[in-house]
C-alpha positions in Angstrom: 113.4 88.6 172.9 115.6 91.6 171.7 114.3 94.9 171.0 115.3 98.5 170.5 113.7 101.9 171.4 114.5 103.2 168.4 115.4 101.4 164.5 114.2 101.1 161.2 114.2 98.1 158.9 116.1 96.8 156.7 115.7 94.4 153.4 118.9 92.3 153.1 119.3 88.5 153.5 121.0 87.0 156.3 121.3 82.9 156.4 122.1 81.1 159.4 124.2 77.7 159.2 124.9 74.9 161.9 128.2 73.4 161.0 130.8 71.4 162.5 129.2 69.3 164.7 130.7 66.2 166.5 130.5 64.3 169.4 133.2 65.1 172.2 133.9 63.5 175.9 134.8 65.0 178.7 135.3 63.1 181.9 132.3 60.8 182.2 130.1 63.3 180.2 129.1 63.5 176.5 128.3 66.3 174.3 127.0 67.4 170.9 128.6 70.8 170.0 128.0 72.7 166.8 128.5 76.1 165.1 126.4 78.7 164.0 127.9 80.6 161.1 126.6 83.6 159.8 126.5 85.3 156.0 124.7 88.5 154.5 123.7 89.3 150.9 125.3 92.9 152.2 128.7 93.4 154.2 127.5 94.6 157.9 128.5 94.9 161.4 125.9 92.8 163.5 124.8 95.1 166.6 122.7 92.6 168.5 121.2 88.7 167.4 118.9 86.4 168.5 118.2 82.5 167.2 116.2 79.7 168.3 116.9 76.3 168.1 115.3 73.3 168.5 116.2 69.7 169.7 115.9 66.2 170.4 113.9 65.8 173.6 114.9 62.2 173.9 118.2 62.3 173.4 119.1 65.9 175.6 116.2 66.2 178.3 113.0 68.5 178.1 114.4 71.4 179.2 118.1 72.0 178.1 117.9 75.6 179.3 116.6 74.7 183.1 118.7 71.7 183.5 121.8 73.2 182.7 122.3 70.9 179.9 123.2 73.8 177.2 126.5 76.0 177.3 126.8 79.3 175.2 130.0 79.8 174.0 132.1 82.8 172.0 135.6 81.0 171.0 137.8 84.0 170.1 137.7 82.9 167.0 134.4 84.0 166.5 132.7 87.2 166.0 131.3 87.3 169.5 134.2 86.5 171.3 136.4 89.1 169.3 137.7 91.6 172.1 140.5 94.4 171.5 144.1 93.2 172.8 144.9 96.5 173.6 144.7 100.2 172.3 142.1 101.8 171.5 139.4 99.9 173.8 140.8 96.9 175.6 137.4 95.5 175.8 134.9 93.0 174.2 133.1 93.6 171.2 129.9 92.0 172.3 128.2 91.7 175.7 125.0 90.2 177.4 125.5 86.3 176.4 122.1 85.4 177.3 120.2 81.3 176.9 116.7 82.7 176.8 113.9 79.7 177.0 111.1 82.1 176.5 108.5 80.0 178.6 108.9 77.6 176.5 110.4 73.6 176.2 110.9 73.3 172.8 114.0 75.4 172.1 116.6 77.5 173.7 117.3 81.2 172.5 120.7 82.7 172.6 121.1 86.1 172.4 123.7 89.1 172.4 124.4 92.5 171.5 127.1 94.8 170.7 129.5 96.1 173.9 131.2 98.9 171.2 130.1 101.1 168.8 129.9 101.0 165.5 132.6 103.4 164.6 134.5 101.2 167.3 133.6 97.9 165.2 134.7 99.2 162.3 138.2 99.6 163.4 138.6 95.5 164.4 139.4 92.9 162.0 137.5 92.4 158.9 137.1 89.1 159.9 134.3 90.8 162.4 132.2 92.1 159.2 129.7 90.0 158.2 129.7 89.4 154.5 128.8 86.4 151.9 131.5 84.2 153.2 129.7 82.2 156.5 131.9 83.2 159.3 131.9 81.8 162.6 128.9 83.7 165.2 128.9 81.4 168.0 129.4 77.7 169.3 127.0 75.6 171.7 127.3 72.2 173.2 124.5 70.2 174.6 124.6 67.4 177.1 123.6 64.1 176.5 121.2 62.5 179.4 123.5 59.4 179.0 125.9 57.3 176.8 122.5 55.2 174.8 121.5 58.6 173.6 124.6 59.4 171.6 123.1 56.6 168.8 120.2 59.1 168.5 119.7 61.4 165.8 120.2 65.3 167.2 117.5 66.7 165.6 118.9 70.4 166.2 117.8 72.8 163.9 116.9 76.6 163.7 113.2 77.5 164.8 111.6 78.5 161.3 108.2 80.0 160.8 105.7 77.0 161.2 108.0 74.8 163.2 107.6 76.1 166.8 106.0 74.0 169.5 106.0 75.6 172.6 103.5 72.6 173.9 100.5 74.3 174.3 97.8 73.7 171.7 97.3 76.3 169.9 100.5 77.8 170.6 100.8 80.6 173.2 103.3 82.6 170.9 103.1 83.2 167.2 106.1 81.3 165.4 106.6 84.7 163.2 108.2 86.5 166.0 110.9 84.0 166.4 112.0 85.6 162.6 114.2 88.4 162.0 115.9 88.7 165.6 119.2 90.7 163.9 120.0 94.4 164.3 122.9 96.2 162.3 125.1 97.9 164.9 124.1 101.1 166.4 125.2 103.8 167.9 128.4 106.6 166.9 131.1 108.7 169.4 133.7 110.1 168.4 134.1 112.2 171.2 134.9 108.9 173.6 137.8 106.7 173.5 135.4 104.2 174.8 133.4 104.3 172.1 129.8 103.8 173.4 127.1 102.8 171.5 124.5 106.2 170.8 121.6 104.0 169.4 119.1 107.0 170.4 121.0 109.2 167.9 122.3 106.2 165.5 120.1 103.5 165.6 120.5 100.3 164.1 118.4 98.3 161.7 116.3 95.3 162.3 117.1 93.2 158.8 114.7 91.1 157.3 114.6 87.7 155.2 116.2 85.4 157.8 117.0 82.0 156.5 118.4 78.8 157.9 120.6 75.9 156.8 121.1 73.1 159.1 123.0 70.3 157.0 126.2 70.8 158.6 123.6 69.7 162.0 123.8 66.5 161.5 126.0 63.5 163.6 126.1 60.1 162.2 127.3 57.7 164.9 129.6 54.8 163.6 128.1 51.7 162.5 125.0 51.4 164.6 122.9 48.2 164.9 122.1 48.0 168.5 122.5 51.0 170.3 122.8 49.6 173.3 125.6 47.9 172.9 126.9 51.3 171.1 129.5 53.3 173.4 131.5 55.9 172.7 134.4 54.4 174.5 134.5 52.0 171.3 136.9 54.5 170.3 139.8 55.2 172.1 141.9 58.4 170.8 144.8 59.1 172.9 146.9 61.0 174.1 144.9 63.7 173.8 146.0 66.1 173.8 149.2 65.1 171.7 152.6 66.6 171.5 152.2 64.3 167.9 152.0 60.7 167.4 148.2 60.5 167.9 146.7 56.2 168.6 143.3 55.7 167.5 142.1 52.1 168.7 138.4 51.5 167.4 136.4 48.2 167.9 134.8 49.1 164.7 137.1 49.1 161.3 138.1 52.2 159.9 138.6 53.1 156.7 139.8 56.8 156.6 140.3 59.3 158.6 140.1 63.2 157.9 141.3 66.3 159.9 140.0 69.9 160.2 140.9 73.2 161.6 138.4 74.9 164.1 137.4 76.9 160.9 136.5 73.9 158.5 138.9 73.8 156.4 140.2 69.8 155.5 144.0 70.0 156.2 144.6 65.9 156.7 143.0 62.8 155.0 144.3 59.4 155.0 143.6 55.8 155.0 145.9 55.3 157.6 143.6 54.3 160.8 145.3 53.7 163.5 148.4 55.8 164.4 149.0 59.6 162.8 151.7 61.9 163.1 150.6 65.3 163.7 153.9 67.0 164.8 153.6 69.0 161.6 150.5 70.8 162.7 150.1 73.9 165.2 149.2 73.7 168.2 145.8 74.3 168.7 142.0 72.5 168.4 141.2 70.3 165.4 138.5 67.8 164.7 138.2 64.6 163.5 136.2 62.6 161.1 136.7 59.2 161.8 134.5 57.0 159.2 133.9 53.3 158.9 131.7 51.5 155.6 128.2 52.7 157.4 128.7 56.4 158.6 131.0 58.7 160.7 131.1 60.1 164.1 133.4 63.2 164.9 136.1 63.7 168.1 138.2 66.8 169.2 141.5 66.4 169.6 144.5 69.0 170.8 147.8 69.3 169.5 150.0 71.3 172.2 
């Protein structure tokens, strides 16, 4: 778990959202991947984080962490994988991507802190200041343990107060200290180009009154009545990626399709099902939301 030598506290509301989850191939593996978002009653830089997150045994393993079945990831577009292109640092904003498991099955813990300053934060983006508007923190995937468990409910959600099993009876850790894992950056040198973080001098604050949202968690496979004769190969989606004209062939009847940026934001929806021109678009990652009469399941696609 993160802590500092030296920091006060600090009462200002944080809330924590999983979005944009889907369901994406690769090769003969399959994998739930979601965002964690971020907002703040009051506009900070974040200096160092830590969340836990539970879920579904049955359909990812017992142990994501040990298995391997859980990746980490900072897309550039994200806060944590914002690094300098140049002048004045040349160098990531945030350091020490860490899957902690604590000793424990029940959920896996990433965790990072600042790499810079925070008079060297301040001169990034705003789009690095954390403010009311959720902005992208970090992305994870997990693995299923095989093509049957994509029909299962996810279950991930953040580790609240009162929902931590760690599977001992009673628990060997109290659920309060899995609250309130956020720091404001720390740390102030002027004198340095490199801009190192003084948090002896300048230390950060731990800030209180975490809260969680997981309704953007959720993936609702299409039109399941016996999942096992559910596959994700149903739906074929190719080429992918596509220079433009994108083929979806589906065993199960469509009746619209949507498209999003990496960020959220709906730029496509139509009724047309089975061939879409995207030559319009920029290149780059979308996702889409491919819905029949009973539900919806997600798929990435790339436009080049």
């Amino acid at each position: 778990m993160i802590s500092l030598t030296c920091f006060s506290l600090k009462a200002q509301d944080i809330t924590l959202f999983i979005e944009n989850a889907f369901i994406v191939e690769e090769g003969i593996e399959t994998y739930y991947e979601a965002d964690v978002m971020i907002s703040s009653t009051t506009d900070f830089y974040v200096g160092s984080g830590q969340v836990y997150i539970n879920y579904n045994h049955d359909a990812f393993g017992e142990d994501v962490v040990s298995s391997g079945n859980v990746e980490y990831l900072q897309p550039q577009e994200s806060i944590t994988g914002f690094s300098w292109p140049g002048a004045p640092f040349s160098t990531p904003a945030y350091r020490d991507f860490i899957i902690n498991d604590n000793g424990t099955t029940g959920a896996f813990s990433p965790s990072f802190q600042q790499n810079i300053a925070l008079d060297g934060l301040e001169t990034a983006p705003t789009e690095l200041q954390i403010t009311s508007v959720p902005k992208l923190l970090f992305r994870f995937r997990l693995k299923y343990i095989d093509a049957a468990a994509t029909g299962l409910n996810p279950d991930v959600c953040f580790v609240s107060e009162g929902d931590f099993d760690d599977g001992e009876n009673p628990p060997d850790v109290s659920p309060d200290l899995f609250q309130d894992q956020f720091f404001t950056a720390c740390g102030r040198d002027t004198s340095s180009t490199v801009s190192t973080a003084n948090c002896s001098d300048y230390p950060g604050t731990q800030i209180l009154n975490d809260s969680y949202d997981c309704s953007g968690a959720a993936v609702i496979p299409l039109d399941i009545k016996n999942i096992d004769e559910y596959s994700l190969a149903n739906i074929q989606i190719y080429p992918n990626p596509t220079t433009g004209i994108l083929n979806i062939n589906s065993a199960i009847e469509l009746t619209r399709v949507e498209m999003f940026d990496i960020l959220g934001k709906k730029i496509l929806e139509t009724e047309e099902t089975t061939r879409l021109d995207l030559s319009k678009y920029r290149a780059g990652v979308y996702l889409l939301n491919l819905h029949s009469e009973n539900g919806k399941t997600v798929r990435k696609i790339m436009i080049e």
